[in-house]
Every structure is written in structure tokens, then in C-alpha cells.
C-alpha positions in Angstrom: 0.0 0.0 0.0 1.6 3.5 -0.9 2.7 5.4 2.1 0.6 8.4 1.0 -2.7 6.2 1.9 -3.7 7.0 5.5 -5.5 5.1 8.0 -7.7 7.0 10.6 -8.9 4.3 12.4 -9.4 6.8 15.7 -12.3 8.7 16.4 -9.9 11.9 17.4 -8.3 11.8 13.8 -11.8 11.7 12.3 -12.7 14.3 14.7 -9.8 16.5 13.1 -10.3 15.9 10.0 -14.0 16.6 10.3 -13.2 20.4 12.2 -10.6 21.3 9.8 -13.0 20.7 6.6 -14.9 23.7 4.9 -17.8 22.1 4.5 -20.4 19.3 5.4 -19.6 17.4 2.7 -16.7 15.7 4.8 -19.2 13.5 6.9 -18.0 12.2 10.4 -18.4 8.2 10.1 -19.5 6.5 12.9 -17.2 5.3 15.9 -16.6 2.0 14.6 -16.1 2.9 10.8 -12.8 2.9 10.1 -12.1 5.7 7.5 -8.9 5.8 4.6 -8.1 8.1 2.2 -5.8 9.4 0.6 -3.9 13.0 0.3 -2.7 15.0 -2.1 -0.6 18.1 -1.5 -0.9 20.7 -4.5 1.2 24.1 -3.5 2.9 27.0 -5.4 6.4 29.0 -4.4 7.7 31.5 -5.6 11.7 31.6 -6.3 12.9 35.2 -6.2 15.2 35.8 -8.6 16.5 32.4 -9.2 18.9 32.8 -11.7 21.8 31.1 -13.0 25.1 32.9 -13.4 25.3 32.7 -17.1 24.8 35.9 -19.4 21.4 35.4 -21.3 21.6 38.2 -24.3 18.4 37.6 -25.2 16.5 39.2 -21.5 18.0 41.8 -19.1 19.3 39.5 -17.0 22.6 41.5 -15.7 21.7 42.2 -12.0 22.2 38.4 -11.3 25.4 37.8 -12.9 28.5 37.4 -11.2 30.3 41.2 -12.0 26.4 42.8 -11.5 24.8 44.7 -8.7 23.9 41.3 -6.8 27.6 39.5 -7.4 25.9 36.8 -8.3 28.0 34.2 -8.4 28.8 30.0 -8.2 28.6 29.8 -4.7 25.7 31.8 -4.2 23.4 30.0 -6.7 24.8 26.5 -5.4 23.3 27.9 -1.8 20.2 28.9 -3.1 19.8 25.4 -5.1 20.0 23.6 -1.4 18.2 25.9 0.2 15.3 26.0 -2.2 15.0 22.4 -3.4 14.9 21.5 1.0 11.9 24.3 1.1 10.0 22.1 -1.4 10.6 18.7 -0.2 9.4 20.1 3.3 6.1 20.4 2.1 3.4 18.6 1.9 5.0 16.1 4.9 2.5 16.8 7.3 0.1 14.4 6.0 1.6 13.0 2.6 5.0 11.2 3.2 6.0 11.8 -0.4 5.6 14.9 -0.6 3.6 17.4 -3.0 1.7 15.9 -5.7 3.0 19.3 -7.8 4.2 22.1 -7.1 3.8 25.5 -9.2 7.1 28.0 -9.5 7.4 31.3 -10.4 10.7 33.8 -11.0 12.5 30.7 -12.3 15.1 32.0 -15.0 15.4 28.6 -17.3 14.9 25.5 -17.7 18.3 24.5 -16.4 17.8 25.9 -13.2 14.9 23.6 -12.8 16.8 21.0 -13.9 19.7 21.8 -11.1 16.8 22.1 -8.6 15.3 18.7 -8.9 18.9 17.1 -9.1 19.6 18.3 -5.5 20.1 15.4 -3.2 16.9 16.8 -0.8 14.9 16.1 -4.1 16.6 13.6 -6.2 15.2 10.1 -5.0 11.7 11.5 -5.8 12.4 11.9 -9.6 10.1 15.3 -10.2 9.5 15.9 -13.8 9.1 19.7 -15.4 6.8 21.4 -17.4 8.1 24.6 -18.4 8.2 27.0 -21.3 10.0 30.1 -22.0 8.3 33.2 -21.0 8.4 36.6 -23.3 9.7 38.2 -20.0 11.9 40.9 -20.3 14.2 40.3 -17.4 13.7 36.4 -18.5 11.9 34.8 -15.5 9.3 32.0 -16.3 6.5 30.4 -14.5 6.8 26.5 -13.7 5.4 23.3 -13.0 7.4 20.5 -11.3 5.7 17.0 -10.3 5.7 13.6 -9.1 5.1 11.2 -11.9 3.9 8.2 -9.5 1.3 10.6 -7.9 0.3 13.3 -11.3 -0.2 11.8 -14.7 0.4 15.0 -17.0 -1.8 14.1 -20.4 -1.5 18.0 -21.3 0.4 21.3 -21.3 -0.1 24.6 -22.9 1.6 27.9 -22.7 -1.2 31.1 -22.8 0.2 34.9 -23.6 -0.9 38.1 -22.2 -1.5 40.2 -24.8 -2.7 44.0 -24.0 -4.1 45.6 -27.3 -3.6 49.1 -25.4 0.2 48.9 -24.6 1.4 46.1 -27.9 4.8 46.1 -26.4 4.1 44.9 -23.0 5.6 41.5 -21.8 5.1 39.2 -19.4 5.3 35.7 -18.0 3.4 33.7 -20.0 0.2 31.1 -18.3 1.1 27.2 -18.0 -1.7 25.1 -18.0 -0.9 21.2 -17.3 -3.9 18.5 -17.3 -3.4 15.1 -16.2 -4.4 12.5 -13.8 -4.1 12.7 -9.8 -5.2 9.7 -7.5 -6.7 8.7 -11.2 -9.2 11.9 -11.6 -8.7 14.4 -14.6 -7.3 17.7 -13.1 -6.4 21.1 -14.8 -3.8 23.3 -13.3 -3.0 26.6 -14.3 0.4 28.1 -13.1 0.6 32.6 -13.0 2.6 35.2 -12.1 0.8 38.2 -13.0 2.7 41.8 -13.5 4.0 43.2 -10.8 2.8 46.7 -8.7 6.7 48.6 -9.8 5.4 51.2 -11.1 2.3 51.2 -7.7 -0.8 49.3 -7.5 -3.6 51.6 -9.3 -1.3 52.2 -13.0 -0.3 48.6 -13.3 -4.0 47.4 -12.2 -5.2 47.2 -16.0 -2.3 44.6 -16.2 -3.5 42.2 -13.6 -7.2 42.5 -14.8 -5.7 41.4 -17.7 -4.4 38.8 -16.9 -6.9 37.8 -14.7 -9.4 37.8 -17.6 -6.6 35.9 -19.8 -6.9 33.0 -16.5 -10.9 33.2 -16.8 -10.9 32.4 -20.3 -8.7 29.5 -19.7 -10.7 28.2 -16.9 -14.0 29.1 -19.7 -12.5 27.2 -22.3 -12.4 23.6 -20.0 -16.3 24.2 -18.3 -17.1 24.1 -21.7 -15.7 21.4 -22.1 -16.6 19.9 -19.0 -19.1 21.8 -16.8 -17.2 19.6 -14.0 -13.8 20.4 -14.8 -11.4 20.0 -12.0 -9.4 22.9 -12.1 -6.8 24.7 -9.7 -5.7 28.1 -10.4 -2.4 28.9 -8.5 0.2 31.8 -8.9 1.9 34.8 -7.3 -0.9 36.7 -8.6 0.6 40.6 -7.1 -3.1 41.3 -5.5 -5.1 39.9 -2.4 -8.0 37.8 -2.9 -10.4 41.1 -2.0 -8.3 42.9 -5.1 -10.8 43.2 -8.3 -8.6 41.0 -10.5 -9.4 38.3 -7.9 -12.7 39.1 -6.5 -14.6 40.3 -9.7 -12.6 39.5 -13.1 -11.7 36.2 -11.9 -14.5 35.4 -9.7 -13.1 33.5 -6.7 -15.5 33.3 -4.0 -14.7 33.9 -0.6 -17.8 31.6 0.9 -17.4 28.3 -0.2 -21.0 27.7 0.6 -21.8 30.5 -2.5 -19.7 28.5 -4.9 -22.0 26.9 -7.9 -21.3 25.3 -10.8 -18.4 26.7 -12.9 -17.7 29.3 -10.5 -14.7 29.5 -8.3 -13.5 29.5 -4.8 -10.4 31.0 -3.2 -8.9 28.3 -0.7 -6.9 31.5 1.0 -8.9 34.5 1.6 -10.3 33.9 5.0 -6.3 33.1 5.9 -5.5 36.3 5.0 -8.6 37.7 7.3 -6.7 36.1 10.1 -3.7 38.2 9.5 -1.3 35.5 7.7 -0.5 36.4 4.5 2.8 34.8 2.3 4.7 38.4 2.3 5.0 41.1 3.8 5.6 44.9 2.5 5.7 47.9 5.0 4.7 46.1 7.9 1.7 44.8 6.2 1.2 41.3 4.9 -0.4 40.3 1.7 -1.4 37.0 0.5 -0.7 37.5 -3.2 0.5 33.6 -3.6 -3.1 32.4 -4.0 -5.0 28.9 -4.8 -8.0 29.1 -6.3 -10.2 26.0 -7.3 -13.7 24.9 -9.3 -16.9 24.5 -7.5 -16.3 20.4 -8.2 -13.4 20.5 -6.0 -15.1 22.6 -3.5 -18.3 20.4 -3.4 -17.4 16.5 -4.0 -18.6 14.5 -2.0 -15.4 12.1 -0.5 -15.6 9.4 -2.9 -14.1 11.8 -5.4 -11.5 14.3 -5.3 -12.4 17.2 -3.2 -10.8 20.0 -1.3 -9.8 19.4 2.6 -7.4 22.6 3.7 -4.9 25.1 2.4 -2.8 26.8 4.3 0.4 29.4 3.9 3.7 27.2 4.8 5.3 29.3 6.8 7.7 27.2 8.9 10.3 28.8 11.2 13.4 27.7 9.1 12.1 30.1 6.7 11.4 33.2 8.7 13.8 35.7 10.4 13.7 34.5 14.0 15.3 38.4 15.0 15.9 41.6 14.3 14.0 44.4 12.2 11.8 41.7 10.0 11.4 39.2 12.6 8.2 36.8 11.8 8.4 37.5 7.6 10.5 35.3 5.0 14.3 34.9 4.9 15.2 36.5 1.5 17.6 35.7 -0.5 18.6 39.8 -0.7 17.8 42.5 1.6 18.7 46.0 0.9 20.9 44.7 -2.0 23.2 42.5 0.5 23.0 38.7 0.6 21.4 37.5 3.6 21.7 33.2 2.1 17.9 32.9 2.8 14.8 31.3 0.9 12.8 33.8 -0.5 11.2 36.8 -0.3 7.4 34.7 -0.2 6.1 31.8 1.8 4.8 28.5 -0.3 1.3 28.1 0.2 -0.4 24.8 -0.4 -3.8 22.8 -0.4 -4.4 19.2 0.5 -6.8 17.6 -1.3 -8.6 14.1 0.0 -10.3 11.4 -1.5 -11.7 8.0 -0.1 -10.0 4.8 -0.6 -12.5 2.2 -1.0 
């Protein structure tokens, strides 16, 4: 039996699982029922500026290079490899031994730095494959998907562009969308990073709506398909859950009781009305590294595929335990100096549960 199978044969485990779940739909079975199923961990995590140490000519890529403003260098990059590629087989171990199912990246420069990651001895026994294609990017930093081939079957992948008819020359990371198989149910994930706030929040909104009607259409285009579709949106998306992009363009409920058919429901928002977000800016945190799913993993009953938890993975080996930003993310820079840290943003994750007959 695969170690990611669990057996809740107590009533206090039931119990837990029952609290934690959004809904009714997880039903408490009686005292003598004895309950398996299995999890899945599905998360995102942002990279911050991994790059290799290699001169692209082709994107602005000189800040990162060993004579550039960040001395990036051999050494450095080889410490952010371990660091980075230990964050992501960290997660998902609270309740599925192998780890995450997939895992969505953003700010990755290459493939090969992909490649370097999953070679790292933290990740190598699992054998993650990548899904990945270069981004129009200017400063050359794509949006990725890395999985485990025994727990994700990938059938699918296509690369979406953001075009914006108003500013032709804009560029930006590109949308990944992967289908395949997990715990033998067609799923559809789609990967973002949508443009930043650099130039403030209210000139570059257009560019999130943007892209946040580019990730409805994508999400359109499979309910038409299926009305059904199993889909999980996931990305730094650069706005809150409450933010229009999120809220109204894309649609993501906060209520999962609202949720109907071919609508969508944002596993995060009521995390970040508890005050945890997965960065922080100014002494405020945000929670712009979001999950989002379809009303089919919201509502499933537990023979199927459903939604159990998400939560932002903020484990104390990657926060500053003193000083000035004690309690937010290890970066890997701060004020231009490197601090040998993580990243700028937390992983956030969901576990999703099904019933092993």
C-alpha cells in the first residue's frame, strides 16, 4: 500500500479531519467505521530571482550575474539550489510522506535551473518531472510546474500569452496550464505570475485585470468542455484575494458555501482575514501567492476528489527569527546584500482528500 494512503482508524483523527473541513460534505463516520483516504498536497512557491550565473543576451538578466549589482556568483546560486530544493521537499509532509503531488514555481530563470533544482540530493530520490516554457519576460523569469510522476499523470500542457491591445509592447510571464491525472481523476492546473505593482498598484491594475481575464478564459474554455472540470488556479498573482482581479474578473468566492457550478473559490482568503499572508511589505502582509479552485473540487462528496485545507507554509526555518523583519521570510537579498535565505514569499499549499475504497 503507498505510504501516502492514511488510515484513521481513531475517532480523534476523524474528529480533526472533520473540524478542519470547509464544509459538510466531509461526513464524520460512525465510531466503529474505520475511514482511509488518501492526500494529495498541491502548492505554489515563488523563487525570487532564481537565476543562473550565465549571461542570457536575449532578456535583461545583468543584476544576477557574477560582475552585476547582486555579485551573483557560483557559490551563491549552489546555496540557493539547497536551500530552495529543501523548502519544497518540506512540504506537503505533514500528512503525505512523499511529498507534494506538484508544485507551481514562479521567477525561475530557465529551464536549467529547474533541472539543477530537482537534481539536488533533498529532491533527487523523488524523480520530479518539469513542465516549463520560456516566457516573453523581459528580465527572462518564467512560470513552472514541477511533479511527481507516481502521484500526477500530466496528459497536457499549454503555454497562454498576455496580450494587452492598449500597450502592444508589454511582456510578461506567460500562463502554464498542465492537465493530467491525480489519485486517477482528470485535473487542470493553471500556473501565474501576474505583472507586478513597480510602477504602484492603481497604474499597473489594468495589467492584472488582464491577466486575470486571460486565466478566466482559460478556466472558460475547460467548463465548456466539461461543466465539471477539475481545475486549480495557482500563482503569485501581485493582488489579495479582496483585489478586483481576484474578487470580480476572476471570480473567486470567498464563501465556499456560495460556490456553484463553474464558479470559483479561493482556498486563501479567510487566511489572510486572520492576519497571515505569504509576504509582507511595510509592515503589512499580503497574501498575493493564492490557490483558487472549481466548485467540483469545492463540493465533492469524498468518494471523489475534493478540497480538505490550504494553508500558507510558513515554517520557522524560513522566517527571520530576529531583528528588524522578525516573523516574515528569509530573502535571499535584503537591501541589496545577501542575507543566504529562501525567499522573499512563503509556499502556500492545499491538500486535497479522497476515499479509498
Amino acid at each position: 500500500m503507498k505510504k501516502s494512503v492514511f488510515y484513521l482508524f481513531s475517532i480523534a483523527l476523524v474528529l480533526l479531519i472533520s473540524s478542519a473541513a470547509p464544509d459538510k460534505n466531509v461526513v464524520q463516520p460512525k465510531s466503529n467505521e474505520k475511514v482511509k483516504v488518501q492526500i494529495s498536497c498541491v502548492a505554489f512557491y515563488n523563487q525570487e530571482n532564481f537565476f543562473d550565473t550565465i549571461d542570457n543576451v536575449n532578456v535583461i538578466d545583468e543584476e544576477y550575474l557574477p560582475n552585476g549589482p547582486m555579485k551573483w556568483n557560483t557559490q551563491k546560486y549552489n546555496a540557493k539550489l539547497e536551500h530552495m530544493s529543501y523548502a519544497i521537499s518540506q512540504i506537503g509532509l505533514d500528512y503525505s510522506p512523499q511529498g507534494v503531488a506538484m508544485i507551481g514555481l514562479s521567477e525561475i530563470e530557465n529551464r536549467g535551473v529547474l533541472e539543477d533544482i530537482i537534481k539536488q540530493p533533498a529532491l533527487a530520490k523523488r524523480s520530479l518531472q518539469i513542465v516549463h516554457y520560456d516566457s516573453p519576460d523581459v528580465r527572462g523569469v518564467d512560470v513552472a510546474l514541477l511533479y511527481n510522476p507516481k502521484l500526477f499523470i500530466v496528459t497536457n500542457s499549454k503555454s497562454y500569452r498576455l496580450y494587452m491591445p492598449s500597450d502592444p509592447k508589454f511582456l510578461t510571464r506567460d500562463q502554464l496550464m498542465v492537465s493530467g491525472y491525480l489519485q486517477g481523476e482528470k485535473v487542470h492546473v493553471i500556473v501565474n505570475h501576474w505583472p507586478s505593482r513597480s510602477s504602484g498598484e492603481l497604474p499597473s491594475r489594468p495589467k492584472r485585470n488582464a491577466a486575470a481575464a486571460l486565466t478566466r478564459s482559460i478556466a472558460d474554455s475547460l467548463f465548456r468542455v466539461d461543466p465539471k472540470a477539475k481545475i486549480i488556479i495557482m500563482g503569485d498573482l501581485n493582488d489579495d484575494p479582496f483585489n478586483e482581479s481576484c474578487a470580480t474578473i476572476l471570480g473567486a468566492k470567498k464563501e465556499i458555501n456560495e460556490v456553484k457550478e463553474g464558479e470559483l473559490y479561493n482556498t486563501l482568503w479567510k487566511t489572510l482575514d486572520m492576519g497571515v499572508g505569504s509576504l509582507a511589505y511595510n509592515d503589512q502582509w499580503n497574501l498575493f501567492d493564492q490557490l483558487i479552485i472549481s466548485s467540483e473540487l469545492a463540493h465533492a462528496d469524498r468518494s471523489k476528489l475534493k478540497f480538505w485545507k490550504a494553508e500558507v507554509f510558513n515554517r520557522s526555518f524560513l522566517t527571520n527569527q530576529e531583528g528588524k523583519y522578525k516573523g516574515t521570510p528569509i530573502r535571499t537579498h535584503s537591501a541589496g546584500a545577501w542575507t543566504n535565505g529562501y525567499s522573499d514569499h512563503y509556499p502556500t499549499l492545499i491538500y486535497l482528500i479522497k476515499e479509498v475504497k
